[in-house]
C-alpha positions in Angstrom: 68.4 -126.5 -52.3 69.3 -123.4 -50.6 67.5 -120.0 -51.9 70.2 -117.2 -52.7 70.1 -114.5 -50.5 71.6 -110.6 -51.3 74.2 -111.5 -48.9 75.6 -114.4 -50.1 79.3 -114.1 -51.5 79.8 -117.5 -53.5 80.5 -117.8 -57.2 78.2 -116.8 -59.9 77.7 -119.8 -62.3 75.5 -119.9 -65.0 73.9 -122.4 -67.1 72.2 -120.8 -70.5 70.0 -123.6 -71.9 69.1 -123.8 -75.4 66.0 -126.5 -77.1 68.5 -128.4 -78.6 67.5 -128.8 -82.9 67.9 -132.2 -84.5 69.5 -130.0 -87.3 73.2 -129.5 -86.4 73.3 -126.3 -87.9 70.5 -125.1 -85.3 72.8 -126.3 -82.2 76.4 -124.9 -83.9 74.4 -121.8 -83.9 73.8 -121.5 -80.3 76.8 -122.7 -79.5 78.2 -119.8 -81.3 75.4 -117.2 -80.0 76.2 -118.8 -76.3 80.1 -117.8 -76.9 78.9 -113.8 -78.0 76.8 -113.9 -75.0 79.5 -114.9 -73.0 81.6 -111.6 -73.9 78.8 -109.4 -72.5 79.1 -110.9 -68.9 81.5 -110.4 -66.2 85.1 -112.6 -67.0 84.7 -113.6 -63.3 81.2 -115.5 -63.9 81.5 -119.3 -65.0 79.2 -119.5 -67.6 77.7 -123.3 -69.2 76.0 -123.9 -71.7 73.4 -127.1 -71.7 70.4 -128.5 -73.5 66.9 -129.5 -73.2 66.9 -132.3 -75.8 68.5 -133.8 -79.0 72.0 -132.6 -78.1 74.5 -133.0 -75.1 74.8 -131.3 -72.9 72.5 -132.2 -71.0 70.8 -129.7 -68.4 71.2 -132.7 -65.4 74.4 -133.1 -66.5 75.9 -129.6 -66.0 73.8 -129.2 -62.7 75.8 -131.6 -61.6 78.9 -130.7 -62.6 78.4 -127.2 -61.3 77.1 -128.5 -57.8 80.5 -129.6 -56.7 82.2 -126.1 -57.5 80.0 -124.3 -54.8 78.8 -121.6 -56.5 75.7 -120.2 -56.2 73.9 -121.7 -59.4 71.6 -119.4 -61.7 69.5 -120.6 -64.7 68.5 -119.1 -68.0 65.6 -120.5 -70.6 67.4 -119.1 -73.7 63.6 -119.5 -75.0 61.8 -116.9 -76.6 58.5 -117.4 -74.3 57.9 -119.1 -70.9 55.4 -122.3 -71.7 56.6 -126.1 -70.8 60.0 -125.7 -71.0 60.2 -122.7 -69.7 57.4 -123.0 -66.5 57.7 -126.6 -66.0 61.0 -128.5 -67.0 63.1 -125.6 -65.6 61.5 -126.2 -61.7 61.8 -129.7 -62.0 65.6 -129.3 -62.5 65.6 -126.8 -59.4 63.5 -129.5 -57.5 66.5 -132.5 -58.5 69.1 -130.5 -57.9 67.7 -129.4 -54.6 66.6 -133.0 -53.3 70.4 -134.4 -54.4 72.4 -131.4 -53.2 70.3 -129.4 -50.7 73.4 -127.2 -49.5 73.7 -125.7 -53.8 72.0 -121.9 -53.8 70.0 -122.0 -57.0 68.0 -119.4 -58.7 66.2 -118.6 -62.1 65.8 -116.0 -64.6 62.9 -116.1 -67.2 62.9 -116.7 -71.1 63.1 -113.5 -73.3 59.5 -113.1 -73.1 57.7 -109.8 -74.1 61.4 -107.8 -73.6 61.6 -104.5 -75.8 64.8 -106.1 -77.2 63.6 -108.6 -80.0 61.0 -105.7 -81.2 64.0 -103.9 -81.1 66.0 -106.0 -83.4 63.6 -107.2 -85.8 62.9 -102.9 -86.5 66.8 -103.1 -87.2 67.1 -106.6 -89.7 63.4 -105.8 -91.3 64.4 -104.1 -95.0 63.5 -100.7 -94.3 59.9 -99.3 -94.6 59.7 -97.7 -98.6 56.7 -95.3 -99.5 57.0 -96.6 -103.0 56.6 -100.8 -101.7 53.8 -102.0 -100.2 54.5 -104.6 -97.9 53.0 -107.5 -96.4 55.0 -108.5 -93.3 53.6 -111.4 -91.6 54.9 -112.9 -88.1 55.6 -116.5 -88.0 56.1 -118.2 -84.3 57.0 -121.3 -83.6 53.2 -122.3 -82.1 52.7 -124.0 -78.4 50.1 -125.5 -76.1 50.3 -122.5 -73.8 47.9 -120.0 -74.8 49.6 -117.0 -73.3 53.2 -117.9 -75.1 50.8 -117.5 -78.2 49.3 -114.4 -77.2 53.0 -113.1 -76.8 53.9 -113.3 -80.4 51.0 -111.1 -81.3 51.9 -108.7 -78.5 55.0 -108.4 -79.7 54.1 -107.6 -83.5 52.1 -104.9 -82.4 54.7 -103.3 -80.6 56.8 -103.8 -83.7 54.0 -103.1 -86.6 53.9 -99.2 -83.9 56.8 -98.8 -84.9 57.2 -99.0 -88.8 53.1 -98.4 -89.2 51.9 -99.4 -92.8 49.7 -102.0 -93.8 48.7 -104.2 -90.4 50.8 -107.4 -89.9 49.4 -110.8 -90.3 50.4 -113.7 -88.1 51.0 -117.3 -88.7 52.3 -120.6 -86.4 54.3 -123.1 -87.9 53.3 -125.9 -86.2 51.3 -127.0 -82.8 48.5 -123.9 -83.3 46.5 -121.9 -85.6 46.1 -120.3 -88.0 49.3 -122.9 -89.7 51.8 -121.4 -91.7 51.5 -123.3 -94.9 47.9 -123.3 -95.4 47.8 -119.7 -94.7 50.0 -118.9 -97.7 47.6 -121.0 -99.6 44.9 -118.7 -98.5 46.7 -115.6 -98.7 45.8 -112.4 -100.6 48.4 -110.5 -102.8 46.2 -108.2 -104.2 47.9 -104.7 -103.9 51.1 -106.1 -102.3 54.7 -105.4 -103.9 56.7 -108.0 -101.6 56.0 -110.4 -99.0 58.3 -109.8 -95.6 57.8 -113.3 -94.0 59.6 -112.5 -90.2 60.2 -115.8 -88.4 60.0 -115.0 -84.4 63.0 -117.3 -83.8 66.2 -117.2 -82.1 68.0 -119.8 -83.8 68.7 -121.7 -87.1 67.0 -125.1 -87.1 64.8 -127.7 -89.0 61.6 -125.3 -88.4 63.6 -122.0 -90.2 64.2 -124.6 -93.1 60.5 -125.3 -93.5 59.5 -121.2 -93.4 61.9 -120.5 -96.2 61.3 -123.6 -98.4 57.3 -122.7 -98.1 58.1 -118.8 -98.7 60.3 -119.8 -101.6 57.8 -121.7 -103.6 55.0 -119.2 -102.8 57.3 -116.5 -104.0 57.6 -118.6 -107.2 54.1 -118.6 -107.6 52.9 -115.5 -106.8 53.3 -112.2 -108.7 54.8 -109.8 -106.4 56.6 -107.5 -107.9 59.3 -107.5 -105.6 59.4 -110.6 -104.9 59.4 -112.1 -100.6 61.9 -112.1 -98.4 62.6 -114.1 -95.2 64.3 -112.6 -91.8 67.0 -114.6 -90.0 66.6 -115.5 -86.4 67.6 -113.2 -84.5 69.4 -115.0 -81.3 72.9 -113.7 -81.8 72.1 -109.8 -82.3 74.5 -107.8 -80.1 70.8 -105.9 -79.1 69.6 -109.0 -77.8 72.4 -110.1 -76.0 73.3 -106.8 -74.2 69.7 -107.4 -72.8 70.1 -110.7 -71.7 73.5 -110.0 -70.1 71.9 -107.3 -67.8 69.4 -109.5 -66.8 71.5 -111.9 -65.8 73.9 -109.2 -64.1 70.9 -108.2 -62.4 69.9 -111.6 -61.2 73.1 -112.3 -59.7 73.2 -109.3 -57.7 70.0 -110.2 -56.6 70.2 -114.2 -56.3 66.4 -115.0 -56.5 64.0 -115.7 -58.7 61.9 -112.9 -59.6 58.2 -113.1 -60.2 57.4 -112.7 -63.9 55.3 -110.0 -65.1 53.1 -112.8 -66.8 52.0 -114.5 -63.6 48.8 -112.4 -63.7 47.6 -114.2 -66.7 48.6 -117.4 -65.6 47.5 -118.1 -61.9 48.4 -121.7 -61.4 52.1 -121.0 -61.7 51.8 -119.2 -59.0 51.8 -122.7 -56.8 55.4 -122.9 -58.2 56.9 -120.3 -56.1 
């Protein structure tokens, strides 16, 4: 595996990887988000999309597809934090590729991360901020292992909860961490609240999304909000999102090299990955 270089002239290719959902819906939706993002990049780059699990195709496969063409390869997490996925499966793809076709220029870009963009975006989708309702907006990530992926989502509802003020925001995981989503609502204090605003940090549709909205629904019926609660869509296919992944990736293939994260700081042993 060759490391790009600002001189080199080949062809940009690009391979956007989604998770992959074992709910269709969740993969038809980033197959559709992966078409809008393709109309934000230059017509002359090849752009792929691939999958880290339950649906094809696979990541291997399009690496290998794209390794014949002789273009200079770049990679994007379409992830909303770097954790596993993102810090570990992504290098091992780099390190096949490289072992099996050492003459293929690769590089990387970086899930979304801690990007204005999705603080952006959820400012725009949230209903707007009433004088006369008083909200509860909690944050609901998908949960990891990594603690600083974890740490992200609360970053970014503070950047967010700046922005529209009002009471402060509460946060929840779904899965894999705590505090859990479900036994939180069972926990949770209405008192003094006119509507719950449940915002899932997620990019796309999917089995998780499903759970959030059945478990908001059935609180909502047994609550006594006034106004009732409402749950945000993901948010992977806004045009404000994908105008900021687009220049990253523009930006990256001027560049053609992997950039070192602002995150790295925080998270010292990845920096034996560079």
């Amino acid at each position: 595996m060759k490391t790009p270089s600002t001189t080199d002239t080949s062809p940009i290719a690009i391979v956007v990887i989604g998770h992959g959902s074992p709910m269709e819906d969740g993969n038809r939706h980033f197959r559709e988000t992966f078409r809008k993002l393709v109309d934000f990049l230059p017509s002359d780059f090849v752009v792929r999309e691939a999958f880290l699990e339950h649906a094809e195709p696979s990541v291997q496969k399009v690496l290998s597809e794209l390794s014949e063409t002789g273009a200079t390869v770049l990679l994007f997490p379409f992830l909303l934090f770097d954790a596993g996925h993102s810090k570990g499966d992504l290098w091992g793809f780099m390190k096949e590729l490289g072992e099996s076709r050492p003459d293929v220029r690769v590089a990387r870009e970086w899930a979304i991360g801690t990007d204005q963009a999705p603080v952006e975006v959820l400012q725009e989708i949230l209903p707007p901020a009433d004088p006369g309702i008083r909200d509860l907006v909690v944050v609901v990530g998908r949960g990891s292992l990594d603690p600083a992926a974890n740490a992200s989502l609360y970053y970014q509802g503070r950047r967010l909860w700046e922005r529209r003020r009002g009471p402060e925001f509460r946060y929840a995981f779904i899965g894999v961490t705590e505090p859990r989503f479900l036994p939180f609502l069972d926990d949770l204090d209405i008192s003094g609240y006119d509507r719950l605003l449940v915002v899932p940090y997620f990019l796309f549709e999917g089995v998780l999304m499903e759970r959030i909205r059945k478990a908001t629904a059935a609180f909502a019926e047994r609550s006594s909000l006034p106004r009732g609660a409402v749950v945000t869509p993901p948010f992977g296919d806004h045009p404000i999102l994908l105008s900021a992944i687009a220049k990253r990736l523009v930006r990256l293939a001027k560049n053609r090299h992997t950039v070192v994260p602002r995150w790295v700081p925080l998270d010292p042993p990845i920096l034996s990955t560079f």
